[in-house]
ZASE-678599 format. One line per field, with one value per atom (N, C-alpha, C, O, CB): residue in three letters; residue number from 1; atom name; z, x negated, y negated. Coordinates in steps of 0.2 Angstrom, whole numbers, plus 5000, padded with zeros to 4 digits. Atoms other than C-alpha are relative to their C-alpha. Glycine has a CB too. Layout:
N
code <- (Ala  ...)
pos <- (NUM  ...)
site <- (CA  ...)
c3 <- (Z  ...)
c1 <- (X  ...)
c2 <- (Y  ...)
END
This chain:
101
code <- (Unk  Unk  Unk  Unk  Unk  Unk  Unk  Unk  Unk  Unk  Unk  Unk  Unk  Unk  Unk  Unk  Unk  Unk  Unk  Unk  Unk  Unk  Unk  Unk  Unk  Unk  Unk  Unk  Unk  Unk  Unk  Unk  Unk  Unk  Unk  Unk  Unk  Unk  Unk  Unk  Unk  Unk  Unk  Unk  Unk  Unk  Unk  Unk  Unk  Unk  Unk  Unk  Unk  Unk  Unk  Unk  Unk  Unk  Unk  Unk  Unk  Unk  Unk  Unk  Unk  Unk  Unk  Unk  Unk  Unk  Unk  Unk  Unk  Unk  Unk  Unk  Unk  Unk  Unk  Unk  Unk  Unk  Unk  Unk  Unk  Unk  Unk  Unk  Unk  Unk  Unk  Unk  Unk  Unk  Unk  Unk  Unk  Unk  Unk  Unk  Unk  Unk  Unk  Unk  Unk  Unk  Unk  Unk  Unk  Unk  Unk  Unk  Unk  Unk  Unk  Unk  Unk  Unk  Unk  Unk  Unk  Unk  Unk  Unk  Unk  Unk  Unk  Unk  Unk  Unk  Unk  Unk  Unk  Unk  Unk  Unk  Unk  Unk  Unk  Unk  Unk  Unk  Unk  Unk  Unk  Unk  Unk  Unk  Unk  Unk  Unk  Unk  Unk  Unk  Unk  Unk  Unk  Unk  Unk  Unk  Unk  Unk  Unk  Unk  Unk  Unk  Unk  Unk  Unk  Unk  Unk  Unk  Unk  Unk  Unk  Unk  Unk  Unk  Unk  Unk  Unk  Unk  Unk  Unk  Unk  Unk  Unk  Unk  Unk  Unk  Unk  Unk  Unk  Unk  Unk  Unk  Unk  Unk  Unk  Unk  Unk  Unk  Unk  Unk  Unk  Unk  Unk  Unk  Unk  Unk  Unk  Unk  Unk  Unk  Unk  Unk  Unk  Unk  Unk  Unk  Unk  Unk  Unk  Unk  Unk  Unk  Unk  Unk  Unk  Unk  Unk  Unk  Unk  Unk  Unk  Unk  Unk  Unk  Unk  Unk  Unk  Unk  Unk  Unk  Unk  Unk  Unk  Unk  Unk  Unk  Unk  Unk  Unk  Unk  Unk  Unk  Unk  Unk  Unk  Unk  Unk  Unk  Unk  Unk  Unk  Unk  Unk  Unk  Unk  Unk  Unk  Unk  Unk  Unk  Unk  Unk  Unk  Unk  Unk  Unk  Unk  Unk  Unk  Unk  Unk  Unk  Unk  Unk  Unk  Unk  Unk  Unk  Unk  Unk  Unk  Unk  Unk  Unk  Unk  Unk  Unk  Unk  Unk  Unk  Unk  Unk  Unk  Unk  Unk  Unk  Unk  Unk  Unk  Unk  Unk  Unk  Unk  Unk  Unk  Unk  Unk  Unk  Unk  Unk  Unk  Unk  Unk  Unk  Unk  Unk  Unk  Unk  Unk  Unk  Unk  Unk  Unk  Unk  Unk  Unk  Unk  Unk  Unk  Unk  Unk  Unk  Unk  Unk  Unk  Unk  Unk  Unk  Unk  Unk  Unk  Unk  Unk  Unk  Unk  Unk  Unk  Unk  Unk  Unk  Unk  Unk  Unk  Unk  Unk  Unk  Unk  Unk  Unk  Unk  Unk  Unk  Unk  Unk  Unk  Unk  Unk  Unk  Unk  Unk  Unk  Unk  Unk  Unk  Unk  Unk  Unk  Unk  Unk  Unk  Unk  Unk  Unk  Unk  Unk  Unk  Unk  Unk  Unk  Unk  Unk  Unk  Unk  Unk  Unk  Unk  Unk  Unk  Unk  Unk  Unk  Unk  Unk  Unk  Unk  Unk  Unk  Unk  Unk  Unk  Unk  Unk  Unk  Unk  Unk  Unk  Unk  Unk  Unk  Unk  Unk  Unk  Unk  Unk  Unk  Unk  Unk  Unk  Unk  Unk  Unk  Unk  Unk  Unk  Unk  Unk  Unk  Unk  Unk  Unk  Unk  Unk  Unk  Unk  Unk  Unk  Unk  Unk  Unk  Unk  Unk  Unk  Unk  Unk  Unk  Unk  Unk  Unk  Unk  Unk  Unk  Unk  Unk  Unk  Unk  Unk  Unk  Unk  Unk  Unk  Unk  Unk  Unk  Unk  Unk  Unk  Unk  Unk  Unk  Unk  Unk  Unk  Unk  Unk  Unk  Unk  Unk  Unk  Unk  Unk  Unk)
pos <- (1  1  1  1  1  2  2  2  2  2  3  3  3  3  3  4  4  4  4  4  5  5  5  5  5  6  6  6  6  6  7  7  7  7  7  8  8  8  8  8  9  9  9  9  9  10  10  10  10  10  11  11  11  11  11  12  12  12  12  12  13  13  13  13  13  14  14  14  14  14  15  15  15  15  15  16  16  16  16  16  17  17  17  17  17  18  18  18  18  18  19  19  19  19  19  20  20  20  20  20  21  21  21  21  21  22  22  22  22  22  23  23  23  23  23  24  24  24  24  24  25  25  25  25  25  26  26  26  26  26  27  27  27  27  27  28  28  28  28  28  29  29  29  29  29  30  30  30  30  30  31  31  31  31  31  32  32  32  32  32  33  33  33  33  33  34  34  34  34  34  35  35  35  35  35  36  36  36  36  36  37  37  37  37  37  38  38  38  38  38  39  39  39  39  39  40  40  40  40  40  41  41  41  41  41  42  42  42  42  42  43  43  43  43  43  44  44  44  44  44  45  45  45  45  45  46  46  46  46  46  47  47  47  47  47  48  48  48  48  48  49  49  49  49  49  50  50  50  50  50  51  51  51  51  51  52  52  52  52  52  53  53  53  53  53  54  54  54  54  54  55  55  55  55  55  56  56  56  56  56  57  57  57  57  57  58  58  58  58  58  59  59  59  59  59  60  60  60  60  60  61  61  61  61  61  62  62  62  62  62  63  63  63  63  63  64  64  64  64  64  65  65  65  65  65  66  66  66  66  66  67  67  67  67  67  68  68  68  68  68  69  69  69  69  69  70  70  70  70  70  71  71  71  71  71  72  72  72  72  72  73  73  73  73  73  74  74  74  74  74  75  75  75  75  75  76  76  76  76  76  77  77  77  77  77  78  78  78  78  78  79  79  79  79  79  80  80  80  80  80  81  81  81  81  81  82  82  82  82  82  83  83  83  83  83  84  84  84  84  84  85  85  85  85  85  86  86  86  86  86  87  87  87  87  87  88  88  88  88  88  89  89  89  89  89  90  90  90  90  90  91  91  91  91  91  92  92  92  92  92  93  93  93  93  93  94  94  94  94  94  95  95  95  95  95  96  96  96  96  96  97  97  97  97  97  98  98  98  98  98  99  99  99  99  99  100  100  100  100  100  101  101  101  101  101)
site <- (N  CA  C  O  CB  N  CA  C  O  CB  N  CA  C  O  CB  N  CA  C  O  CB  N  CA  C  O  CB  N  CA  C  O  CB  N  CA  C  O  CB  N  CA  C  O  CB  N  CA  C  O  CB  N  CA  C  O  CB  N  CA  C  O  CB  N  CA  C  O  CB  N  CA  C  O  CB  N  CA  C  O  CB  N  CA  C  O  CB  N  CA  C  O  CB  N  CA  C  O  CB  N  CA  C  O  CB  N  CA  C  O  CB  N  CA  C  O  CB  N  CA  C  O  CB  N  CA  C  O  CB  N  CA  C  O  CB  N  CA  C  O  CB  N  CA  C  O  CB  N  CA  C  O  CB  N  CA  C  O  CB  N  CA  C  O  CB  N  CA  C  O  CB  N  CA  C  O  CB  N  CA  C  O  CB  N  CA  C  O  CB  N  CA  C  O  CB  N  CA  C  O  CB  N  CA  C  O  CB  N  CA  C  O  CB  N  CA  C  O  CB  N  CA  C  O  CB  N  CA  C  O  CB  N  CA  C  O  CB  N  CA  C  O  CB  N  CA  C  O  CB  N  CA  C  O  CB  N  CA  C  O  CB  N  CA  C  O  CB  N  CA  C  O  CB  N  CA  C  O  CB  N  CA  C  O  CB  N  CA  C  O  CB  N  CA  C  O  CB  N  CA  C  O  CB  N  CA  C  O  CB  N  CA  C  O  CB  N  CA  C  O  CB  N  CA  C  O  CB  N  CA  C  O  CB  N  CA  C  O  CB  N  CA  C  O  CB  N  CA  C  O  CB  N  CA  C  O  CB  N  CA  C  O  CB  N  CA  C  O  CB  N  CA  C  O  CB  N  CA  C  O  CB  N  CA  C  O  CB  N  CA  C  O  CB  N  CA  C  O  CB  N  CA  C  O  CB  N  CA  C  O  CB  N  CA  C  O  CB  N  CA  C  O  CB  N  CA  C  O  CB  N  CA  C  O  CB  N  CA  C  O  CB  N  CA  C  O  CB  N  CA  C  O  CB  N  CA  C  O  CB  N  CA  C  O  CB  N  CA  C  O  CB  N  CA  C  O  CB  N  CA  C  O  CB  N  CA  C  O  CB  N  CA  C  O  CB  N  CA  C  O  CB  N  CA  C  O  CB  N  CA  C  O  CB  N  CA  C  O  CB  N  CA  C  O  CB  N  CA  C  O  CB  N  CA  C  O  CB  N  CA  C  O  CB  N  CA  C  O  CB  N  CA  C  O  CB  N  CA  C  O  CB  N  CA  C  O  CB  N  CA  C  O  CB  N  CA  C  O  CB  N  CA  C  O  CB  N  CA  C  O  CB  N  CA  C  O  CB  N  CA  C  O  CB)
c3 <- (5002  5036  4996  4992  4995  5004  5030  4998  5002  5004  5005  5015  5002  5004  4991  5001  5014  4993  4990  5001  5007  4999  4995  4998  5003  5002  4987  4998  4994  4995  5000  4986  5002  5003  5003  4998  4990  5004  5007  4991  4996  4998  4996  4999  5001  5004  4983  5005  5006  4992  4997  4994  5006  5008  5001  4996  5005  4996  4999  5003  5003  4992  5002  5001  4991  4999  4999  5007  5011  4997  4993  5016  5003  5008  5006  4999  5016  5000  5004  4998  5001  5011  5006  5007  4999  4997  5024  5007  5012  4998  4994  5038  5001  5006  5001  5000  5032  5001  5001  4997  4999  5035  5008  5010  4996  4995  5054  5003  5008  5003  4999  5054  4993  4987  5002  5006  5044  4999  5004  5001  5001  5036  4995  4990  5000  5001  5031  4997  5001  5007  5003  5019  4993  4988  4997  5002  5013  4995  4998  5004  5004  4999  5003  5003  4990  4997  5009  4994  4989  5001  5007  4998  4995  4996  5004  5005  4981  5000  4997  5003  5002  4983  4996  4998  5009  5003  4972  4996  4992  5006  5003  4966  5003  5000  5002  4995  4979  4994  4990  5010  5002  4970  5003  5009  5001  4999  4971  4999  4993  4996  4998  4974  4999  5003  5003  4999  4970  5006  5010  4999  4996  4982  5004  5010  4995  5000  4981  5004  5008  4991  4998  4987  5005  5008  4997  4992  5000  5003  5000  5002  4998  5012  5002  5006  5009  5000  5011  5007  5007  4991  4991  5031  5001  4998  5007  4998  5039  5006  5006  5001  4997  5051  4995  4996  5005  5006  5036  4999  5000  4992  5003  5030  5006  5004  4997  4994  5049  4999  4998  5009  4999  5049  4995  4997  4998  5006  5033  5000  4997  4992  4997  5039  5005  5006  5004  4996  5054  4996  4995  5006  5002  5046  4995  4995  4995  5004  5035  5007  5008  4997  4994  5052  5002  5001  5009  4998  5059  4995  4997  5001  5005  5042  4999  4996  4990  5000  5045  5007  5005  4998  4993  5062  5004  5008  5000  4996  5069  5006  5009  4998  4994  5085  5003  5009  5002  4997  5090  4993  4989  5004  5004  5078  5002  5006  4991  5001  5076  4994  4988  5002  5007  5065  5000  5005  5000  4999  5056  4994  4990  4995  5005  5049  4998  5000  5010  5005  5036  4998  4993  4995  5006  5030  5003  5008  4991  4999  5028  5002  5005  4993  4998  5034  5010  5014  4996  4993  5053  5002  5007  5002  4996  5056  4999  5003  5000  4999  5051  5005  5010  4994  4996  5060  5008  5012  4999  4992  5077  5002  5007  4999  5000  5076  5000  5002  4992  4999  5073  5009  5013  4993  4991  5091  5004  5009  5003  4996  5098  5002  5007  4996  5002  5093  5004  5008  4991  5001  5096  5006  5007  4992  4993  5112  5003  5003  5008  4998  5118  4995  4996  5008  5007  5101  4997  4992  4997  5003  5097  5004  5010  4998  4999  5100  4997  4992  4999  5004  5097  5003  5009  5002  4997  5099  5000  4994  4997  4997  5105  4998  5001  5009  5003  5093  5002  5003  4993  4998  5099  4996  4990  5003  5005  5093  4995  4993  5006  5003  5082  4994  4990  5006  5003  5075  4994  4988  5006  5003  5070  4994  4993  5004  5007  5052  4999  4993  4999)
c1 <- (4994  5037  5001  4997  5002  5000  5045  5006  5011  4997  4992  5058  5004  5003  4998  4997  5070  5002  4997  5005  4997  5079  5004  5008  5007  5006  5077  4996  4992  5001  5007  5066  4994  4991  5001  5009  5049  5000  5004  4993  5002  5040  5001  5001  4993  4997  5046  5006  5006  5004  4995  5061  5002  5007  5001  5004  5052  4998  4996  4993  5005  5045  5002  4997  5000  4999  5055  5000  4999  5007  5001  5054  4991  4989  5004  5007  5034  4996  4991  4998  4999  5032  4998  4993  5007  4997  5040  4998  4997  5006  5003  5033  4992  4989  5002  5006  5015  4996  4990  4999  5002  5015  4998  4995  5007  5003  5013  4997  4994  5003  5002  5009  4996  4997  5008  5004  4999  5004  5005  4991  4998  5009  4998  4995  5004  5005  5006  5008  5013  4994  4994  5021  4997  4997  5005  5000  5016  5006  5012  4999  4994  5027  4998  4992  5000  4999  5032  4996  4996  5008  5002  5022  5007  5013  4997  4996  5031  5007  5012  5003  4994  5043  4995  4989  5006  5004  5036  4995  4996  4996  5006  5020  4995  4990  4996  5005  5013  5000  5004  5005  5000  5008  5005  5005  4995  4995  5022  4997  4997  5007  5000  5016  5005  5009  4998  4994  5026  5002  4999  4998  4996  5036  4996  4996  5005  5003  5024  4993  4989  4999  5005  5010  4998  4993  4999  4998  5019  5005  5010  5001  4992  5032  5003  5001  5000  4997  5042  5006  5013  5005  4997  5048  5000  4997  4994  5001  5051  4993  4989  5007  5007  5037  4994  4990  5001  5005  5026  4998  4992  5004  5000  5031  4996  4992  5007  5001  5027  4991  4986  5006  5005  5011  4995  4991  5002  5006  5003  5001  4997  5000  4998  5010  4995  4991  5008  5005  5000  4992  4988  5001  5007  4983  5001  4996  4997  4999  4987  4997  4992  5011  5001  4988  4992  4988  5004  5005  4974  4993  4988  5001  5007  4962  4998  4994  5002  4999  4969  4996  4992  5006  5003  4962  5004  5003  4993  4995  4977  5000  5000  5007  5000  4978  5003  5002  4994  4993  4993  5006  5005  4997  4993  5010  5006  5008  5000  4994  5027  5003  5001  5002  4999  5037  5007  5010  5000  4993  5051  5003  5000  5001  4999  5061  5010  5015  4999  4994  5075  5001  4998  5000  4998  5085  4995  4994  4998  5006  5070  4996  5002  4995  5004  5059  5001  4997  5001  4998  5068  4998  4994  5008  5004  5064  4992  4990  5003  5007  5046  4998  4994  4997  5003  5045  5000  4995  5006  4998  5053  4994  4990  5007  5006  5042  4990  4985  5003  5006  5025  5000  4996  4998  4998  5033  4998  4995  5010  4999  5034  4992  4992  5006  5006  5016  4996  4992  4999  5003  5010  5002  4999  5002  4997  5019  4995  4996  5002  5002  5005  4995  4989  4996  5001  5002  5005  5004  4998  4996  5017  5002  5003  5005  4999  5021  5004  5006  4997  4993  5034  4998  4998  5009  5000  5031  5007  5009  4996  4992  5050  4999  4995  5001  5000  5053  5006  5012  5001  4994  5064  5004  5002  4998  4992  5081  5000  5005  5008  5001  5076  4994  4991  4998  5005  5062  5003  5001  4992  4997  5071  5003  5007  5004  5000  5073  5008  5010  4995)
c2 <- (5000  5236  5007  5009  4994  4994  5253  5000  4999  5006  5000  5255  5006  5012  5002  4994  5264  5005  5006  4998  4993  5277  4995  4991  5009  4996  5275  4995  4997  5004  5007  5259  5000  5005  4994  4999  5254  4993  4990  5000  5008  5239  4994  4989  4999  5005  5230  4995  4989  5004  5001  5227  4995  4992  5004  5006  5216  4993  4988  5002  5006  5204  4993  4989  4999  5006  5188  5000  4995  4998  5003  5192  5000  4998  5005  5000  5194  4995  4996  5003  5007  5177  4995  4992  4998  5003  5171  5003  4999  5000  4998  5183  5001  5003  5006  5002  5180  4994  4993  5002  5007  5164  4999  4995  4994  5000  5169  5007  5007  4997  4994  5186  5006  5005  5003  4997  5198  5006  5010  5002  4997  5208  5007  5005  4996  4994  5229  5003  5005  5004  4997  5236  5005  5003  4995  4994  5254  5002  5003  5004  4994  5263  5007  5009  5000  4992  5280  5003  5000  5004  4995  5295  5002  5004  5009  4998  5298  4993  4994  5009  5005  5281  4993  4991  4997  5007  5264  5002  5006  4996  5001  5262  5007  5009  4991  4995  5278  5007  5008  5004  4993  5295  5004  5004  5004  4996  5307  5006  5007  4999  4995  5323  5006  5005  4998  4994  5340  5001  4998  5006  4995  5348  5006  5007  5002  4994  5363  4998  5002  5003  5005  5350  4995  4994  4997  5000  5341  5001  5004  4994  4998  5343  4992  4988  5005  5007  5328  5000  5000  4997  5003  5327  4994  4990  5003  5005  5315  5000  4995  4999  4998  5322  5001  5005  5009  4998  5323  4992  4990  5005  5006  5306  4996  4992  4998  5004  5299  5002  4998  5005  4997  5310  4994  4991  5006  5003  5301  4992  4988  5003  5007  5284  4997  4992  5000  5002  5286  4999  4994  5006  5002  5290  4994  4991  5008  5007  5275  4994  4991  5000  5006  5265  5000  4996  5002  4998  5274  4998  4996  5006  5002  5272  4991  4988  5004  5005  5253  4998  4994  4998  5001  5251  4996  4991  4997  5006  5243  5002  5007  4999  4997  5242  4996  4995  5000  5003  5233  4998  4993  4991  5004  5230  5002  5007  5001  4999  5228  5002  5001  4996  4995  5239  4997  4996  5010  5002  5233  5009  5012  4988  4990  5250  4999  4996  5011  5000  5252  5006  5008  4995  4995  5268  5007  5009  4997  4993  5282  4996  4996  5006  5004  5270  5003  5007  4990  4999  5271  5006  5006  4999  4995  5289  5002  5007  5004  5000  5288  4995  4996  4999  5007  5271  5002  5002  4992  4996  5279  5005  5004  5004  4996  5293  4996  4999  5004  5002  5281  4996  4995  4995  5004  5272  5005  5004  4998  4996  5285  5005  5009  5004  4998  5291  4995  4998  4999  5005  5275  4994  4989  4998  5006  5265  4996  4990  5004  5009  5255  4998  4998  4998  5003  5249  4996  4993  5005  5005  5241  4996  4998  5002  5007  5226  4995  4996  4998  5003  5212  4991  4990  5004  5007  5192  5000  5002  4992  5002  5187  4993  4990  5001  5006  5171  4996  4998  5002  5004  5157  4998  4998  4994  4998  5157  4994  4992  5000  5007  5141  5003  4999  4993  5001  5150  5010  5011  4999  4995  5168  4999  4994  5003  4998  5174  5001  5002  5006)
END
C-alpha cells in the first residue's frame, strides 16, 4: 500500500485491519514522509524514479515474490513504475462482489 502527499501509511490504519485479516499486508512510508528518515535534498533525489527505486529494494530486501499494489496520489507513480518493474510479480485475487471492500 503506497500513500500519498502529504501523508504516510498512517492513512491506511482502518483499512489494514480489515485487509489483513486475509492478506498480509506491507505499507511503507515513501522516504522523507511519516515515521521514514527524510533525508536532504543534497542527499536524495526525491523522483519519483528515485522514490520507485528504493521502494523496490524495499520489495527486494522483503523477498516478495508475488503482490498486489494498492496506489494513492505519490504512491500511483511509484506503484506504476514498481508494475512495471515487476509484471510477473503482481498479482491480484479477483474478490466476489459480496466480498469487496
Amino acid at each position: 500500500m503506497l500513500h500519498g502527499y502529504p501523508t504516510s501509511s498512517h492513512m491506511f490504519r482502518n483499512l489494514i485491519p480489515i485487509l489483513s485479516k486475509q492478506y498480509h499486508v506491507v505499507a511503507p512510508d515513501l522516504p522523507g514522509f511519516g515515521y521514514s528518515d527524510a533525508p536532504g535534498n543534497q542527499d536524495f533525489d526525491y523522483t519519483f524514479d528515485n522514490l520507485a527505486g528504493t521502494m523496490q529494494a524495499f520489495i527486494d530486501q522483503l523477498g516478495l515474490k508475488r503482490f498486489a499494489i494498492y496506489i494513492f496520489d505519490y504512491g500511483a507513480p511509484v506503484g506504476l513504475r514498481l508494475a512495471m518493474a515487476n509484471p510477473q510479480k503482481i498479482h491480484w485475487h479477483h474478490l466476489p462482489e459480496r466480498e469487496r471492500l
